[in-house]
C-alpha positions in Angstrom: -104.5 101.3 -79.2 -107.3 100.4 -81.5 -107.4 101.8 -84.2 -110.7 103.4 -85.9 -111.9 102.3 -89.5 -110.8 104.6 -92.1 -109.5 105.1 -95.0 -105.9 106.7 -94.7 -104.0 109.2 -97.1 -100.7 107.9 -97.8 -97.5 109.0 -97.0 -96.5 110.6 -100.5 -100.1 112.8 -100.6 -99.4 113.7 -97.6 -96.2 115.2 -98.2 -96.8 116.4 -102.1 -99.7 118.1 -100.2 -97.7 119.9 -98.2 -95.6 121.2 -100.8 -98.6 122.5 -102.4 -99.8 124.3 -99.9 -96.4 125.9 -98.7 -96.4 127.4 -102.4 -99.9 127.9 -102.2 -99.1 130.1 -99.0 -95.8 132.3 -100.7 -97.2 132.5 -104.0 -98.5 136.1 -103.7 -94.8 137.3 -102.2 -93.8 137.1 -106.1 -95.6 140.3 -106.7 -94.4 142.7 -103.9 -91.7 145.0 -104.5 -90.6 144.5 -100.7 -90.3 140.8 -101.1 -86.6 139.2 -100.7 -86.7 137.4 -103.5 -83.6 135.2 -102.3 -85.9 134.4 -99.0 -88.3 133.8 -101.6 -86.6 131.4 -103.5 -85.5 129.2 -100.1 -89.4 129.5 -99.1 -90.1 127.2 -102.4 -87.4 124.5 -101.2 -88.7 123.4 -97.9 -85.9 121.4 -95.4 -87.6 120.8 -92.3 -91.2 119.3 -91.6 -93.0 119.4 -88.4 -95.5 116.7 -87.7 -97.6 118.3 -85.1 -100.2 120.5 -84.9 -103.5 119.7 -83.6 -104.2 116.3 -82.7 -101.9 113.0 -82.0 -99.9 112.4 -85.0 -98.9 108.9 -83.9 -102.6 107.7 -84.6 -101.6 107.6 -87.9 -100.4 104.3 -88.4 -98.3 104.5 -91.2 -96.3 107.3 -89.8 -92.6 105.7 -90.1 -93.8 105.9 -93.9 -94.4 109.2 -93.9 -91.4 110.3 -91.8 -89.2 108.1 -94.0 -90.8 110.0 -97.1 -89.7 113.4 -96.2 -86.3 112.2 -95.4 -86.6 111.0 -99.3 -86.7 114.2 -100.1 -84.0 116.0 -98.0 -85.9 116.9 -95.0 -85.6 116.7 -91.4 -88.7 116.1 -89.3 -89.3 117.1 -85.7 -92.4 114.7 -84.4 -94.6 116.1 -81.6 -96.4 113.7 -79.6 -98.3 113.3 -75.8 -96.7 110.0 -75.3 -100.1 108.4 -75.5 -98.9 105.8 -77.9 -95.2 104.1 -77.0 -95.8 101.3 -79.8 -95.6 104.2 -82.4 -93.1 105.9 -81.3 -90.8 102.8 -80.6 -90.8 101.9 -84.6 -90.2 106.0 -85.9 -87.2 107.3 -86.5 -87.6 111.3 -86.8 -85.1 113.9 -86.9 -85.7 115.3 -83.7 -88.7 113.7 -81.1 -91.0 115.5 -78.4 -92.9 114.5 -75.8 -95.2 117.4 -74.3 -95.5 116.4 -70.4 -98.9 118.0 -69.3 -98.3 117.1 -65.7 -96.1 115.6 -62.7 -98.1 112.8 -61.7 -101.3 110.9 -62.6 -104.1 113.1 -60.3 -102.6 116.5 -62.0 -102.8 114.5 -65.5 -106.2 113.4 -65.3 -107.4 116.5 -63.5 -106.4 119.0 -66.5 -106.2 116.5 -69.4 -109.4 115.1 -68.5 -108.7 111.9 -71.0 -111.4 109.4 -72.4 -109.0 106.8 -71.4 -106.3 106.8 -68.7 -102.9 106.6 -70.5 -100.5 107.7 -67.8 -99.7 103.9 -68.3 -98.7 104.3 -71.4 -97.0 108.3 -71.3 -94.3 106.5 -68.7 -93.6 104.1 -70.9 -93.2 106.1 -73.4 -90.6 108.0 -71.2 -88.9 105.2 -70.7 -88.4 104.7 -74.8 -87.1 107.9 -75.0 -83.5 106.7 -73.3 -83.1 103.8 -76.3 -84.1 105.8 -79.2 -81.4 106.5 -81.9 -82.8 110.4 -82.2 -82.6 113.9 -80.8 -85.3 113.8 -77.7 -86.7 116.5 -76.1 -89.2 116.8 -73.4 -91.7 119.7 -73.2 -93.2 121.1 -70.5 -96.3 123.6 -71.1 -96.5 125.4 -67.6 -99.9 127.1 -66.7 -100.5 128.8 -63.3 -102.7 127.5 -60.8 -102.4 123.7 -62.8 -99.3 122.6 -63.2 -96.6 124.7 -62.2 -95.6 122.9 -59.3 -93.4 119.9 -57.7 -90.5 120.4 -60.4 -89.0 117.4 -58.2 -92.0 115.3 -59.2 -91.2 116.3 -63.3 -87.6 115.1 -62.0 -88.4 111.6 -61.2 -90.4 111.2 -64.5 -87.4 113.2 -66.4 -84.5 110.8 -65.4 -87.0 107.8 -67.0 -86.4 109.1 -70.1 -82.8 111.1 -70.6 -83.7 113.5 -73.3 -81.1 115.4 -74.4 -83.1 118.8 -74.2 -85.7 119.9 -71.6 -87.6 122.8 -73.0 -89.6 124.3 -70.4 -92.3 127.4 -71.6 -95.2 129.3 -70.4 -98.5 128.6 -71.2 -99.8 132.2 -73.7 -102.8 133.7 -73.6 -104.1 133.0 -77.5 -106.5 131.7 -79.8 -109.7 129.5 -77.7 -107.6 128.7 -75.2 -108.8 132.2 -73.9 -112.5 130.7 -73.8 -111.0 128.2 -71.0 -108.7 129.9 -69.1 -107.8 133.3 -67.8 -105.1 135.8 -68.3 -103.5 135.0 -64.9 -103.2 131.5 -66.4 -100.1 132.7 -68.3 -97.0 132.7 -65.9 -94.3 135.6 -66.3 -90.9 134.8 -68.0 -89.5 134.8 -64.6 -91.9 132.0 -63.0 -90.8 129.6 -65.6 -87.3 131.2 -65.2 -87.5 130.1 -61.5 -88.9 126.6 -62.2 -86.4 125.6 -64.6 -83.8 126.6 -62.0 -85.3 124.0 -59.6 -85.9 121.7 -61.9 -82.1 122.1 -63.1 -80.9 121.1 -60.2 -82.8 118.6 -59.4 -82.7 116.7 -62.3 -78.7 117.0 -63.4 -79.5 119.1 -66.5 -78.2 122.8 -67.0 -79.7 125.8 -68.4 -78.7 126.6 -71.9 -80.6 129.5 -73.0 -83.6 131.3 -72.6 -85.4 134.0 -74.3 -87.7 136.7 -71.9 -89.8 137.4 -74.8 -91.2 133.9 -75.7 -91.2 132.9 -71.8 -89.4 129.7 -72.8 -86.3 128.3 -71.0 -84.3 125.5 -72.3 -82.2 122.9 -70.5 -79.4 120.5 -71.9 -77.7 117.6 -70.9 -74.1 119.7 -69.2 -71.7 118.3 -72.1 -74.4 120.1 -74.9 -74.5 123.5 -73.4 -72.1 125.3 -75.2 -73.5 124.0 -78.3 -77.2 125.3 -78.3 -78.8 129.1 -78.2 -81.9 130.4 -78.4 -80.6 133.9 -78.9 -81.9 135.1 -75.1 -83.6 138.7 -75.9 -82.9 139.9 -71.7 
C-alpha cells in the first residue's frame, strides 16, 4: 500500500496524548458530590487501549511502535482493522485483534463499501493471517438489512480461512450520520441477528456463547472457549 507523504506523530505523543485527554475528560468528576471517588481514582490509571475509531489504523506505519508503547506501560490494546492492509497486520502484535467483515463475497463488498481501490484481494489474505497470529482474533460482522444480512454459508467459507477464536456478530444501530444514509428499517431486530448467528453457528463449527437482546449483538466461540466467555445476556 503506498503510503502518502507526511509527517507522522510518534508512538509516545500518541499515547502521552491520550493520557491527557482521558484526564482532560474525568477531571470535572472531582467536584461532584455523586462521584465514586474510588471509580474515580481507576478512571486516572487507564489498562486497556483501543486503536480504532474512525479511519484504518493500520495506515499508520509505525503502529507495532505504538502498540508496543502502551504495553510499556501496562496496557492491553484491542486493534480494529477492515483487513485492507495484511502486511501491517502480519508484523503487530496487539492484545486482542479485529477484523470487521463488511460482506460475504466481492459484489456485496464493492456494492456497499464502494472502495477507491478493490482490496478484497488483500481482506482474504488478511483472513488467512489471522490462523498464524500469536493473539486473541476476532472477526466482526456489522449486519444491516436489505445489504448484507444474507448467505451466512458464504461468511462460513471466508470464516474457516481465518479461525478466530471469537465471531462477534451485531446489528447495524440507527445513530449519528449514519442516519443521513440509511433508514430505520436498516437496523435488524435482536432476533434477526439472533437467527443468523444460529445458521452461521452451524455452519461454520463455532457455538454460541452469549448474547445480549439489548445491544443486538451475538457472540460465537470456538466450542472448547464457551464456558469461559459472557456478555452478561439481558433476555
Amino acid at each position: 500500500m503506498i503510503m502518502p507523504k507526511h509527517e507522522w506523530d510518534s508512538p509516545e505523543s500518541i499515547v502521552d496524548g491520550c493520557m491527557g485527554e482521558q484526564m482532560r475528560l474525568i477531571s470535572g468528576y472531582a467536584g461532584s458530590t455523586t462521584t465514586n471517588l474510588s471509580k474515580l481514582e481507576e478512571a486516572q490509571h487507564p489498562r486497556h487501549a483501543a486503536i480504532s475509531l474512525v479511519g484504518e489504523p493500520t495506515l499508520y506505519p509505525f503502529l507495532a511502535e505504538l502498540i508496543d508503547e502502551f504495553h510499556g506501560r501496562k496496557m492491553s490494546t484491542f486493534l480494529v482493522t477492515n483487513g485492507t492492509n495484511p502486511e501491517m497486520l502480519a508484523n503487530v502484535k496487539p492484545t486482542q485483534l479485529y477484523v470487521s467483515l463488511n460482506a460475504p463475497d466481492r459484489e456485496t463488498y464493492t456494492r456497499i463499501c464502494n472502495p477507491i481501490q478493490d482490496r478484497w484481494s488483500q481482506i482474504n489474505e488478511s483472513l488467512e493471517l489471522l490462523s498464524t497470529l500469536n493473539t486473541r482474533t476476532v472477526i466482526r460482522i456489522t449486519l444491516v438489512e436489505g445489504l448484507n444480512l444474507k448467505e451466512p454459508e458464504k461468511y462460513a467459507r471466508l470464516i474457516a480461512k481465518a479461525e478466530p477464536d471469537y465471531i462477534e456478530i451485531k446489528a447495524y444501530m440507527h445513530l449519528g450520520f449514519s442516519r443521513q444514509r440509511l433508514p430505520r428499517s436498516a437496523m435488524p431486530s435482536h432476533a434477526s441477528v439472533l437467527d443468523f448467528a444460529k445458521y452461521l453457528a452451524y455452519t461454520s463449527g463455532y457455538a454460541i456463547a452469549d448474547d445480549s437482546k439489548f445491544s443486538r449483538v451475538v457472540l460465537l466461540s470456538k466450542k472448547g472457549n464457551v464456558e469461559k466467555i459472557s456478555l452478561t445476556s439481558t433476555e
